[in-house]
C-alpha positions in Angstrom: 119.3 120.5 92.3 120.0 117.1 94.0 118.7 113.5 92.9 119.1 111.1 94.8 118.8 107.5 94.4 117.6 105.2 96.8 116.4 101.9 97.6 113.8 100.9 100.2 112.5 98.2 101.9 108.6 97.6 102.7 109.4 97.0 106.1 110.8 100.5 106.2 108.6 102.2 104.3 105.4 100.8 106.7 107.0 102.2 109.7 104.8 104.6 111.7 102.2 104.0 109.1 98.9 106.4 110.2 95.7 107.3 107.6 93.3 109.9 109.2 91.8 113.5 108.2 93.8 115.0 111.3 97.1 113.6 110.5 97.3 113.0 107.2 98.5 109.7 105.3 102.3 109.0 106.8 104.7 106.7 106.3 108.4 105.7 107.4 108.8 106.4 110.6 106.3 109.4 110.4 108.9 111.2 107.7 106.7 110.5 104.5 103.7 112.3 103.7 101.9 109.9 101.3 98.8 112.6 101.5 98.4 116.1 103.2 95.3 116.3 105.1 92.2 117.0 102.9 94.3 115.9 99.2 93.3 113.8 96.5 91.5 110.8 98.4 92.3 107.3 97.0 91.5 106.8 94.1 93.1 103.3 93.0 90.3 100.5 92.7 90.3 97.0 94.5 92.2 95.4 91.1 94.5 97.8 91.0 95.9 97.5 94.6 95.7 93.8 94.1 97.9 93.7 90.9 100.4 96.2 93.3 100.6 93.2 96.2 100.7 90.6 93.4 103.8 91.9 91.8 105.4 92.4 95.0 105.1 88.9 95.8 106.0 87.4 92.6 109.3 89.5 93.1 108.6 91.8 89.8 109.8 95.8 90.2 107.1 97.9 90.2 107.6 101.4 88.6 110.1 104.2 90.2 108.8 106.6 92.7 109.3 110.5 93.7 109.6 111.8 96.8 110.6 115.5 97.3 113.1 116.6 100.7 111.2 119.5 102.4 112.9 122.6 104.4 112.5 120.4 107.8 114.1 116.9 106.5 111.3 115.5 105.9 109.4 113.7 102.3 106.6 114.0 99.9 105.3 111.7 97.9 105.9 113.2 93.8 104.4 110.7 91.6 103.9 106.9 93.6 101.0 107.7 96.2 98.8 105.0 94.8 101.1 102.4 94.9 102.5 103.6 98.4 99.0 103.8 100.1 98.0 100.3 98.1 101.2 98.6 100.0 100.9 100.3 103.6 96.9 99.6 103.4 97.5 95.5 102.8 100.2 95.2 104.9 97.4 97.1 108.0 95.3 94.3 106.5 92.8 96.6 105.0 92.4 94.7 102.6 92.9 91.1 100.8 94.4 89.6 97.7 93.2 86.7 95.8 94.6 83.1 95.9 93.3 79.9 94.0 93.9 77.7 96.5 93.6 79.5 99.6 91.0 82.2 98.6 90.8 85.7 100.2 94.0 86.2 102.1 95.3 89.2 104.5 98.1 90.0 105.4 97.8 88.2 108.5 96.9 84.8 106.6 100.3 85.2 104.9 102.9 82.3 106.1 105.8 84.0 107.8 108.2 83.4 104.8 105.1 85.1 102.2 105.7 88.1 104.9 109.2 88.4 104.9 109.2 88.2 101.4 106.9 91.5 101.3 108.8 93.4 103.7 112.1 92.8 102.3 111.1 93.8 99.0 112.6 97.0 97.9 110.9 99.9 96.4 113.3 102.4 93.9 112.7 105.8 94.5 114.4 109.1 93.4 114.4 112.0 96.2 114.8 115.4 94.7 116.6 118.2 97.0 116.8 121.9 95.2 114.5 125.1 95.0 111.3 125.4 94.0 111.5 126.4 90.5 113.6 123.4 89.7 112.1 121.1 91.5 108.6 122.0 89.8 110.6 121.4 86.1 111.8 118.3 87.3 108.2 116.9 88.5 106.7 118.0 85.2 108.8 116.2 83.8 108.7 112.5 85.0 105.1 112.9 85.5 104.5 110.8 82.8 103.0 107.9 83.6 100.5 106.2 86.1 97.9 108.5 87.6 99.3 111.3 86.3 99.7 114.7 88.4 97.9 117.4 87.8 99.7 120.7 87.1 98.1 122.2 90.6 99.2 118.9 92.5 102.6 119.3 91.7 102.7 122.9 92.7 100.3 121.9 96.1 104.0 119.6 96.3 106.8 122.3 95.4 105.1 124.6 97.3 103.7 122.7 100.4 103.5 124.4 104.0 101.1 125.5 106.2 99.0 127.9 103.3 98.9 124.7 100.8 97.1 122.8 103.8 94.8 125.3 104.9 93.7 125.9 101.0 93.7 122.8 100.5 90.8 121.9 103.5 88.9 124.8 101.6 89.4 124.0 98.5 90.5 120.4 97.8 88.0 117.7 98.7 84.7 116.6 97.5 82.0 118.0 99.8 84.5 121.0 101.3 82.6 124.7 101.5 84.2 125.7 98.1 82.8 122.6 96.3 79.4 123.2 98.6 79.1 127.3 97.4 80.5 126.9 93.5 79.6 123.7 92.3 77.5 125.8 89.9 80.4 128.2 89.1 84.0 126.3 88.8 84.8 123.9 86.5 86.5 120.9 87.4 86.5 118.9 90.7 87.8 119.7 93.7 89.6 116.5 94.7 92.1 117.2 91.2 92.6 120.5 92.5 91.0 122.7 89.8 89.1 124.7 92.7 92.0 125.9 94.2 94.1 126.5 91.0 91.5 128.8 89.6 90.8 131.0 92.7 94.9 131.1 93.3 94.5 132.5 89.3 91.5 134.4 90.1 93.3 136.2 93.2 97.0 136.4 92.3 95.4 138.2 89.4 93.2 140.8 91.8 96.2 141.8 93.9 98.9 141.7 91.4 100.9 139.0 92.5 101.6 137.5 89.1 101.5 133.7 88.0 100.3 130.7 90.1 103.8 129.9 91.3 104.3 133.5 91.8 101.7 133.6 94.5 102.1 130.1 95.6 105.8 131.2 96.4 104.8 134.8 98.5 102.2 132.8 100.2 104.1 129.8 101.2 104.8 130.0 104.7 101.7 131.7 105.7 100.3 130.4 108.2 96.9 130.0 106.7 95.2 130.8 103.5 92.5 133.1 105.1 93.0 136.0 102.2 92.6 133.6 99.6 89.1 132.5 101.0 87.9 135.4 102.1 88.3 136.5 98.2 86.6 133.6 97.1 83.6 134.0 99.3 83.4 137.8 98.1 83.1 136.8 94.9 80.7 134.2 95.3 78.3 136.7 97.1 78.6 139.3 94.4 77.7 136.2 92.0 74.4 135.0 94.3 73.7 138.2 94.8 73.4 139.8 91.1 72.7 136.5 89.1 69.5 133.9 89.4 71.5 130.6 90.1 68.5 128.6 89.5 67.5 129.9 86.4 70.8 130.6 84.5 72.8 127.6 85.8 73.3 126.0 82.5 75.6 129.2 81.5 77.1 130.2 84.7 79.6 127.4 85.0 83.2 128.0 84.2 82.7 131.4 83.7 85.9 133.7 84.6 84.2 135.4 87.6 87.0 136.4 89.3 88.0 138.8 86.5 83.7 140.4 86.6 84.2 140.8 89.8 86.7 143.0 90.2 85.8 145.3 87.3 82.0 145.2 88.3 81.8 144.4 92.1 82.5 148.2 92.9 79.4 149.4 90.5 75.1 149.2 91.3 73.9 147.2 88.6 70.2 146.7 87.9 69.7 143.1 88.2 66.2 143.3 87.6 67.2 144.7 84.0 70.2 142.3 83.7 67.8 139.0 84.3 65.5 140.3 81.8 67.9 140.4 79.1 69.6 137.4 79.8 65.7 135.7 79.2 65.5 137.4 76.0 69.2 136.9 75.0 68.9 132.9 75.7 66.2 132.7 72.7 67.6 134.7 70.5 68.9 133.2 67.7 71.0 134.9 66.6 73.1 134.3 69.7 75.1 131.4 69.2 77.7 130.9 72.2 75.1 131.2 75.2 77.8 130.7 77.9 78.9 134.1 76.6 75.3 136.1 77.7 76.4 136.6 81.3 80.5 138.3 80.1 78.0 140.6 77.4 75.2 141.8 79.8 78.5 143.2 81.7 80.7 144.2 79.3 78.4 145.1 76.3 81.2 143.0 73.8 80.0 141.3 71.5 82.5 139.2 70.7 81.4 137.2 73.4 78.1 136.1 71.9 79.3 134.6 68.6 76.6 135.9 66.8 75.6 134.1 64.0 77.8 135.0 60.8 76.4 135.4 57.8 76.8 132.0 55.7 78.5 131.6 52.0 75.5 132.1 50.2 74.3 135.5 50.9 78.2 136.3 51.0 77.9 135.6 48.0 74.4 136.9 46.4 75.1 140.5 48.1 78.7 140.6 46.7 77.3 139.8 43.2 74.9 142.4 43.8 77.3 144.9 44.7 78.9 144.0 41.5 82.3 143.6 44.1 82.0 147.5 45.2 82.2 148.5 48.7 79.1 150.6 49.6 81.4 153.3 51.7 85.0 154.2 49.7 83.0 152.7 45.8 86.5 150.2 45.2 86.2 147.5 43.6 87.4 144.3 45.9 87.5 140.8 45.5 85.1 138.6 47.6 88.4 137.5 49.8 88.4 141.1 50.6 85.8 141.9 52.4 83.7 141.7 55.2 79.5 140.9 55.4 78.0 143.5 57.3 75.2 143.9 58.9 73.6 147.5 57.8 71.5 147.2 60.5 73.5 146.5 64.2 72.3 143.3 65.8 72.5 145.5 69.1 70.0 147.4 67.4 67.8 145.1 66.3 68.8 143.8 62.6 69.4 140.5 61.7 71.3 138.3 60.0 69.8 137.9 56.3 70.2 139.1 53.1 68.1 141.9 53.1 70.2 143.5 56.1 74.0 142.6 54.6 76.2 144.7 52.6 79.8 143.6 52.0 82.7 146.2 52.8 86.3 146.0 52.6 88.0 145.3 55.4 89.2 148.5 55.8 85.4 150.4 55.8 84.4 147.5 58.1 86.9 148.0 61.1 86.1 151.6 60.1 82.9 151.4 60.9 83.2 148.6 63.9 85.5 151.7 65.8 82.1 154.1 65.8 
């Protein structure tokens, strides 16, 4: 892999500066892409891209910036978009810095010399040249300060072509038709890219394709993402059409619905029967990890429930009882060894008190959990 040190004037860097959804956010001569069309919107505040200006103009460095060399010669902005967009956006006079004596001042107010001085000043940037995998190890790793990266951006980077821009439309802004049909159902916002890193997950998962970067490698030069949507909208109807998004909202959000889906999407399930128990599984008590009801009306584990355990004190009244005998084998244990039970399944109706626990050794009680 190739690093390659450079420094860069303002003036240059403002050349062929353009900021709209159809072109993206470009810079230098039309060879830097600050932003791919529909990618993290700005996010710096008004102080922020003041402080960038100010330091400029009092001739301090500002911190080094990333770009990555694409296939075609040209850059992307790694870790620096902030303070990139906060310079080209002042110098288009879209916006003003603060001054004691002279108050609000653009650009344009500037006295030739206050220009010059801007433009002149350079910028230190590294420009990293190599193949994916390395350059992804290398972005990681100096993503370390600022507005950090997240791990999704710097793959949407490493892996950027005409599928990354596509998915990103879909999947990547505030407001896009993934955000607008699973606000309910993905964590995350779309804007930091968690939309489109867990359907990637979700699909490369479905077809077998491996990791993130796995898939974000095959897919690369497609030219759109119209597979990966299509999935996404498949499982979002199985999800409307077999759940009561209204009434079950509170426990349907960050569920891993791609993986129900493609164990259950091929089956008729009574959702009359499912909604039902979901109502009566909500107030039971006994049920202690409610975003779990949905994964058990499914799959029938239990496991996902967290069903309440039985505390210290019965532990230890039963055990005492038992005079440290397990019930099933009649060894003698100590209380470290074994397991409270519940005689009567919860699936079945018992519950957790002392009247329905025995304690087993561990061995009678995976015994018994494999029946």
């Amino acid at each position: 892999m190739d690093i390659e040190l450079r420094k860069i004037s303002v003036r240059k860097l403002t050349e062929g500066y353009v900021n709209n959804d159809e072109e993206g956010v470009r810079a230098y001569d039309g060879k830097l892409d600050i932003r791919p069309p529909y990618q993290r919107e700005f996010i710096y505040k008004d102080e922020q891209q003041k402080a960038v200006i100010n330091t400029i103009m009092q001739g301090f460095p500002l911190n080094t910036m990333y770009w990555a060399e694409r296939e075609d010669g040209t850059w992307e902005i790694i870790d620096g978009q902030q303070r990139t967009l906060s310079i080209c956006q002042f110098v288009s006079n879209k916006f003003n810095i603060d001054d004691k004596t002279f108050g609000a001042r653009y650009y344009n107010n500037l006295q030739e010399d206050e220009q010059k001085k801007i433009l002149d000043y350079e910028l230190t940037v590294y420009i990293c040249k190599g193949k994916n995998s390395e350059k992804l190890r290398w972005f990681e790793t100096i993503n370390i300060a600022g507005e950090k990266l997240t791990k999704q951006e710097l793959r949407n980077a490493v892996y950027s072509g005409p599928f990354v821009t596509d998915a990103k439309r879909f999947f990547s802004r505030t407001g896009c038709a993934a955000f607008k049909r699973a606000v309910d159902y993905i964590n995350g916002t779309p804007i930091r890219q968690d939309y489109l890193e867990t359907v990637i997950e979700w699909h490369a998962r479905a077809i077998g394709e491996g990791t993130i970067e796995d898939y974000m490698g095959k897919h690369q030069k497609d030219i759109n993402a119209s597979q990966l949507k299509a999935y996404f909208n498949a499982v979002v109807d199985w999800v409307d059409e077999h759940f009561d998004r209204k009434k079950w909202k509170k426990i349907m959000k960050g569920l891993d619905w791609g993986l129900l889906y493609d164990k259950y999407h091929g089956q008729v399930l009574d959702t009359t029967a499912m909604d039902e128990e979901i109502g009566k599984l909500m107030i039971d008590s006994e049920v202690q990890k409610k975003s779990g009801i949905i994964p058990y009306v499914l799959t029938r584990d239990e496991h996902y429930l967290g069903l309440r355990a039985f505390p210290e004190d019965i532990r230890l009244a039963v055990y005492t009882k038992q005079g440290g005998v397990c019930p099933e084998c009649k060894k003698h244990f100590d209380i470290k060894q074994m397991d409270a039970d519940h005689i009567v399944p919860w699936a079945k109706g018992g519950k957790t008190v002392e009247g329905n626990c025995q304690m087993l050794c561990m061995t009678c009680n995976r015994r018994k959990g494999k029946k």
